[in-house]
C-alpha positions in Angstrom: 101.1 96.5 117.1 104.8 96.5 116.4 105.1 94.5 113.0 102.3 94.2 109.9 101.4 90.6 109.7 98.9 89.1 107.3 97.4 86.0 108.4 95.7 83.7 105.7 92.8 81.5 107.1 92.2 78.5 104.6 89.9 75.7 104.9 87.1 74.8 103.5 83.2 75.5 104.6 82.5 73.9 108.1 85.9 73.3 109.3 86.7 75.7 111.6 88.3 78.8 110.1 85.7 81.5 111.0 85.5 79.8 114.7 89.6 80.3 115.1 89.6 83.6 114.0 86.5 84.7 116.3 89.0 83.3 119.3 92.2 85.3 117.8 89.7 87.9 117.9 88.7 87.2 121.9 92.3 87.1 122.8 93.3 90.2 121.3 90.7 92.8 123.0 93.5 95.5 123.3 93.7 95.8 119.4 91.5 97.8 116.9 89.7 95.2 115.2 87.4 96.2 111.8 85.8 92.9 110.3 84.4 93.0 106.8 81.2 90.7 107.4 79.2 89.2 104.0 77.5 86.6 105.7 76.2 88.3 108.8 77.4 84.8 111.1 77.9 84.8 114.4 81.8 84.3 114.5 83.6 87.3 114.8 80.6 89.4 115.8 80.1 87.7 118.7 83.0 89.9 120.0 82.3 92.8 118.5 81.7 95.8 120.4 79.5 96.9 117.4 77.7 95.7 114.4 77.3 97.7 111.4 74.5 97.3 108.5 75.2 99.2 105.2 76.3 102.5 106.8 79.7 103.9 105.8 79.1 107.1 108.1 78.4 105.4 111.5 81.5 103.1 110.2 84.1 105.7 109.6 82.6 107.4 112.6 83.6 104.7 115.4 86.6 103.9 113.6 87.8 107.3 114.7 87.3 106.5 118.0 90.5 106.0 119.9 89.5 102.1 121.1 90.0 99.4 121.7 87.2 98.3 119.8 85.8 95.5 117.3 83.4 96.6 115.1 81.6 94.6 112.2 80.5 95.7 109.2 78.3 94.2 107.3 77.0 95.2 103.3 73.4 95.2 102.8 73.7 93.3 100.2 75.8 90.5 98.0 75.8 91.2 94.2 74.7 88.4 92.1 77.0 89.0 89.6 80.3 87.4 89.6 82.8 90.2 89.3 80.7 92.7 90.2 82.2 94.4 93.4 81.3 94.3 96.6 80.0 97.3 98.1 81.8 98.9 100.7 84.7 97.2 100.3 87.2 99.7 98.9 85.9 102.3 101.2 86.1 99.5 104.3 90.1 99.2 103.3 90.5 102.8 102.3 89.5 103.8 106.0 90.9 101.4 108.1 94.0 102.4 106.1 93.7 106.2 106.5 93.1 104.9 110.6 96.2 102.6 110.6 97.0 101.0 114.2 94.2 98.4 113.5 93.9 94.8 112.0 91.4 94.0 109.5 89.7 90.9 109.0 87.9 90.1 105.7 85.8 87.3 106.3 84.8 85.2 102.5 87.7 86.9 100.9 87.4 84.8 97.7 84.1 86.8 97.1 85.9 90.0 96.8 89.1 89.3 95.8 89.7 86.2 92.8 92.7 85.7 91.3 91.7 87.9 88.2 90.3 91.2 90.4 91.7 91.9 93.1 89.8 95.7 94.8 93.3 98.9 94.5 92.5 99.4 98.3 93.0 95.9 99.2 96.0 95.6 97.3 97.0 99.0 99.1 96.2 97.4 102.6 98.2 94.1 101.3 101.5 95.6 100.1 101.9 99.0 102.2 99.6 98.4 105.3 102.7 97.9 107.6 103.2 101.8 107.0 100.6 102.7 108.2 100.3 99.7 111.3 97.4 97.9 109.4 97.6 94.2 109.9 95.1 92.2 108.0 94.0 88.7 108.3 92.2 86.9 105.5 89.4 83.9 105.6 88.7 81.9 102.6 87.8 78.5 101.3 90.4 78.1 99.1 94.0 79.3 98.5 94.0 79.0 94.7 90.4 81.4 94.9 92.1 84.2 95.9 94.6 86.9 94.7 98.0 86.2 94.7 98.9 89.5 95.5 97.2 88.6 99.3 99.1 84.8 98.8 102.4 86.5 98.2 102.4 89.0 101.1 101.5 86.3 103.7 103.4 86.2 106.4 101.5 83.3 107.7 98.9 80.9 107.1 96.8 78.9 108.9 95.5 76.3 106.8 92.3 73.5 108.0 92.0 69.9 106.1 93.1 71.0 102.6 92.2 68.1 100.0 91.6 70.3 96.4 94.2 69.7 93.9 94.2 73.1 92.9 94.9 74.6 96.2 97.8 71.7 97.1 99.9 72.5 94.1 99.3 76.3 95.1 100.3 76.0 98.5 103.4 73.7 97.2 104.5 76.6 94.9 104.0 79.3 97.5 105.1 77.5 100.6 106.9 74.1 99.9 106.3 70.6 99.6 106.7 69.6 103.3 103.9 72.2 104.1 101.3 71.4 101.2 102.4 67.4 102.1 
């Protein structure tokens, strides 16, 4: 991986974004691929060379591994409360991190990362992952739901039938008229 990209995957629910990044995913079988999983789809797993439920340790263990692989993980659970963190999360980041030469994929990103909390080791992996070779690529429903310190360090989005208000003006201010038209 010669550059750190991060790839923003907007759209909202059934319109395609977990089904693109599941054939990015396919087509890139030489990388190190760690997907951060809260809905337990099929998407992305469906390429995985492992799945993962709630165990940090087997995690950090194949991550070590020198590759290629895909491995999902997958929390055992979703906290009810909003603003409650996610668990796994900052360890998830924190080790793909310490790894480096891998991309992470974050699937629901608006669950773990609103515009008011944003996890320290995703905002590690966001600003500094290209030192370290980490590229990351984002999925979420809408761009105003998320962080801007993930909106600011895009280096490119992909964005599926956007129609909220909130989300056009964003788009406008981050990445022009002509795109959010």
């Amino acid at each position: 991986m010669s550059e750190n990209r991060i790839i923003g995957v907007i759209a909202p629910e059934g319109s395609g974004k977990t089904y693109s990044v599941a054939q990015w995913v396919r087509f890139h079988q030489g990388d190190n691929i760690a997907i951060f999983d809260l809905i337990a789809e099929q998407g992305s797993a469906a390429f995985a060379t492992e799945i993962v439920s709630g165990n940090p340790k087997q995690f950090a263990e194949l991550i070590r591994e020198p590759g290629p692989w895909r491995i999902v993980y997958r929390p055992l659970f979703i906290p009810q409360d909003e603003g409650e963190p996610i668990p796994g999360l900052e360890w998830f980041c924190d080790l793909c991190y310490l790894r480096g030469y891998c991309t992470m994929i974050i699937d629901e990103a608006h669950q773990v990362c609103t515009p008011y909390r944003t996890p320290a080791s995703l905002r590690n992996v966001a600003q500094i992952g290209r030192h370290r070779n980490v590229r990351l690529i984002y999925i979420t429903q809408s761009f105003a739901a998320v962080s801007k310190v993930l909106t600011r360090n895009t280096s490119e989005f992909w964005f599926f039938r956007i129609g909220e208000q909130g989300d056009l003006e964003r788009i406008r201010d981050r990445c022009g008229s002509d795109t959010a038209d």
